[in-house]
N, C-alpha and C positions, 0 to 999 in steps of 0.2 A: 494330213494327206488323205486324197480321198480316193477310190478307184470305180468304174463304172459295173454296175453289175445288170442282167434281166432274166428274167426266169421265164420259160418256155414248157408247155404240155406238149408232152412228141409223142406222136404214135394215136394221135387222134386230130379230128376237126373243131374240138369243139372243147371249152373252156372245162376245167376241172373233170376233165376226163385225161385217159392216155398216164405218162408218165412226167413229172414234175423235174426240172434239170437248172441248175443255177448256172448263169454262165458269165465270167469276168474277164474281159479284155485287157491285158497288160500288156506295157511298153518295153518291161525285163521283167524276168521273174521274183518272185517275192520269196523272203525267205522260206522253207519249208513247212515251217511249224505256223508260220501267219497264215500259207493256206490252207491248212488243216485245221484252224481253228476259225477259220472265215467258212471252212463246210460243216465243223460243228456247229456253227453258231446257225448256217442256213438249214440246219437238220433236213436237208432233202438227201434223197439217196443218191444223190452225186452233184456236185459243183467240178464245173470244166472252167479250167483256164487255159488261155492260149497268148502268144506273141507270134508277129507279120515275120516272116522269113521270105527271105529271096524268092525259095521255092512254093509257098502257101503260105500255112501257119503251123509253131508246134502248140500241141495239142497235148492237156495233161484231165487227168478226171481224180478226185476225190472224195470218200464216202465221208461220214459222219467219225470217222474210225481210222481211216486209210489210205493210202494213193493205193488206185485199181489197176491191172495189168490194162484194159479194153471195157472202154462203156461204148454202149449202142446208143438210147436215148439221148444220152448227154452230148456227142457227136452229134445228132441230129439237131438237135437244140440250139447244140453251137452253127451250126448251119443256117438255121432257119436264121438267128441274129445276122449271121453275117450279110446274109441274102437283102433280111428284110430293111433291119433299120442301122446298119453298118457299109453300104453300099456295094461288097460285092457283085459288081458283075457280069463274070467271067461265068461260062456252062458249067464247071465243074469247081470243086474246092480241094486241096491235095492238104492233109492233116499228117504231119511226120508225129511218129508217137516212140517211144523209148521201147516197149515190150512188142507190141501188135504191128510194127512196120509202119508204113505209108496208107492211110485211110483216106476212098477218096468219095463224095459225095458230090451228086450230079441231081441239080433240077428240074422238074417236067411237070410247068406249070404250081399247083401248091401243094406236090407230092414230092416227097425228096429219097434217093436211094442213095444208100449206104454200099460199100464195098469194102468188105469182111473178110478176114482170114477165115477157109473152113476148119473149124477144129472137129473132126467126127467123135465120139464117144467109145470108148474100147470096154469091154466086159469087165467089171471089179467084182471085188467082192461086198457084202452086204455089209455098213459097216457096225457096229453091236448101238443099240438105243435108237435108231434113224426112224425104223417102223413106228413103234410104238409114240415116237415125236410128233409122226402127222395124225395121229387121233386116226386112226381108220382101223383099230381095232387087229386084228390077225389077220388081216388083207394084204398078202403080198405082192408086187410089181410082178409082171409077167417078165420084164429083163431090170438087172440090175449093170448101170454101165457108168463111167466114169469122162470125161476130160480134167477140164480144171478143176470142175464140179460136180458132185454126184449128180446122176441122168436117169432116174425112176422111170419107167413105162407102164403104164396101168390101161385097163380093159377098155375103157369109155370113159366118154368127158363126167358123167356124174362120178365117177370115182375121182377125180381132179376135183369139182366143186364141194364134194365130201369131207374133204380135208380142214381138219381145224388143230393145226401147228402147236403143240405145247415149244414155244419160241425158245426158251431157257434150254429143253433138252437140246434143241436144233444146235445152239451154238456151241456145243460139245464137239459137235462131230468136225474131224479134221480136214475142211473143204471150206473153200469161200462160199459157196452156194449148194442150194440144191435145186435142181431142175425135177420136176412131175408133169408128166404127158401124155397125152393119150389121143386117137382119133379123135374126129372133133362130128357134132351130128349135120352142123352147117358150113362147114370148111375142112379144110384137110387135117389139121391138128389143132392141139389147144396145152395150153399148158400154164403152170403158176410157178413160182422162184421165191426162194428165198432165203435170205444171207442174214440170218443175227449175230454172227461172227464179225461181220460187216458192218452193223450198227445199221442194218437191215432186214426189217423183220419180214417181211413181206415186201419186191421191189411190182410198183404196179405193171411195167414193161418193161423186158431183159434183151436189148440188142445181143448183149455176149451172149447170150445163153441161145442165142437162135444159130449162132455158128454153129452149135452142136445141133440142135433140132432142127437145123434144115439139111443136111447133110445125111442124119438118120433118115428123117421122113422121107426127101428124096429117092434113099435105094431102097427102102420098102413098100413104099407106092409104085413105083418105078416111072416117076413122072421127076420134073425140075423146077416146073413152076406150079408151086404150093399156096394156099390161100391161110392164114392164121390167125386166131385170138389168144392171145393171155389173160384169164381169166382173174386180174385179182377184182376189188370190188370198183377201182375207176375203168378198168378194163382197158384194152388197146386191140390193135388190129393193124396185120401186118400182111404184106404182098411179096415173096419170098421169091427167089431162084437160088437154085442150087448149079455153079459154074465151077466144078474139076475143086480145083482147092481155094476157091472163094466164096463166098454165101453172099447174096445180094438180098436185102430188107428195104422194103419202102415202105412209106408212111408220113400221115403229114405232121403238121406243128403248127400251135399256136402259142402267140405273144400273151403272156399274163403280165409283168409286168417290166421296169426300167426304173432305173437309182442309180444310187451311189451309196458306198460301203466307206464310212473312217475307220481308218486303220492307223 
């Protein structure tokens, strides 16, 4: 038996930049553990599958590790497939998802936007070992705040690219992620993520994580529409609005490759 897979770079124009996302088109779904073991074996930070419903498609994302509550990239990825070389189309895509609702992604041209539940970040506390994990010595975040994910604020983007993660301590800490932020010197913000809990040591672009960072940046700029980069080493670039309890992310996607998977 065989199943169709393609891998898509979102959050860029351009090949081996942006973020890497597997995505495989099923007729029903596959047992659980085949596709957790169909994203270990694609070791990318998330493999999406999805099956045609009445009303769109559902929509599932898995790490190397996990099924995820909400991927951003992987979403987009799965979009751009459907658009491109799956023939969608209709203006908009409507993705039902089990945790995150109804995610709906709308094209304009070879930019695609995403529509995100906003989840803002509420104040936590610091939690023991976290500091000392991103290598930045006794520099602490100007806010420490929480969603799903720890939410680090730090001074300037050099304090974000400063960062060199002991990975093994990260995965300690009791959070799928950690988000680190900071104004940005040629956009509004910048930021880097990373989940080794996850089987994620660094993700290169974090749709989830911008539900929290656009929502912050939002009411401390006091603007809605935000300009962003995610600073890992493929880098991405994002076009934000912030709408009441939704976060809207655009960005494009390219095609890397198309196969098939035995299973």
């Amino acid at each position: 038996m065989t199943i169709p897979i393609y891998q898509a770079d979102a959050f860029t124009n351009q090949l081996y930049g942006g973020n890497p996302a597997a995505v495989c088109p099923l007729t029903e779904w596959l047992p659980n553990e085949t596709m957790q073991k169909i994203a270990a074996e694609n070791n990318l930070a998330e493999t999406a599958f999805f099956i045609k419903t009445p009303e769109g498609y559902h929509l599932r994302w898995f790490t190397p590790e996990l099924e995820i509550d909400l991927c951003g990239h992987a979403t987009l990825a799965t979009a751009h497939i459907l658009f491109t070389e799956l023939g969608h189309n209709e203006p908009a895509i409507h993705f039902t998802t089990e945790k995150a609702g109804t995610l709906i992604v709308t094209r304009n041209g070879d930019r695609y936007t995403l529509d995100f539940p906003s989840r803002p970040p509420y104040p936590a506390e610091l939690p023991e070992g976290l500091i000392g994990a991103l290598g930045l010595g006794d520099k602490l975040p100007k806010q420490v705040l929480r969603s799903r994910d720890y939410f680090l604020v730090y001074e300037d983007e050099q304090d974000i690219l400063n960062i060199v993660p002991d990975h093994s301590a990260l995965s300690k800490v009791d959070a799928i992620g950690i988000i680190v932020t900071a104004p940005g010197k040629t956009v509004d913000f910048v930021s880097r993520f990373f989940a080794p809990a996850a089987g994620v040591a660094e993700d290169p672009v974090t749709g989830s994580a911008h539900c929290n960072l656009i929502p912050y940046w939002a009411d401390l700029l006091g603007k809605n529409e935000l300009h962003a980069y995610q600073l890992s080493a493929r880098k991405g670039e994002l076009w934000c609005e912030h709408k009441g309890d939704r976060a809207l992310m655009s960005g494009n996607a390219v095609t890397y490759l198309k196969g098939e998977i035995y299973i």
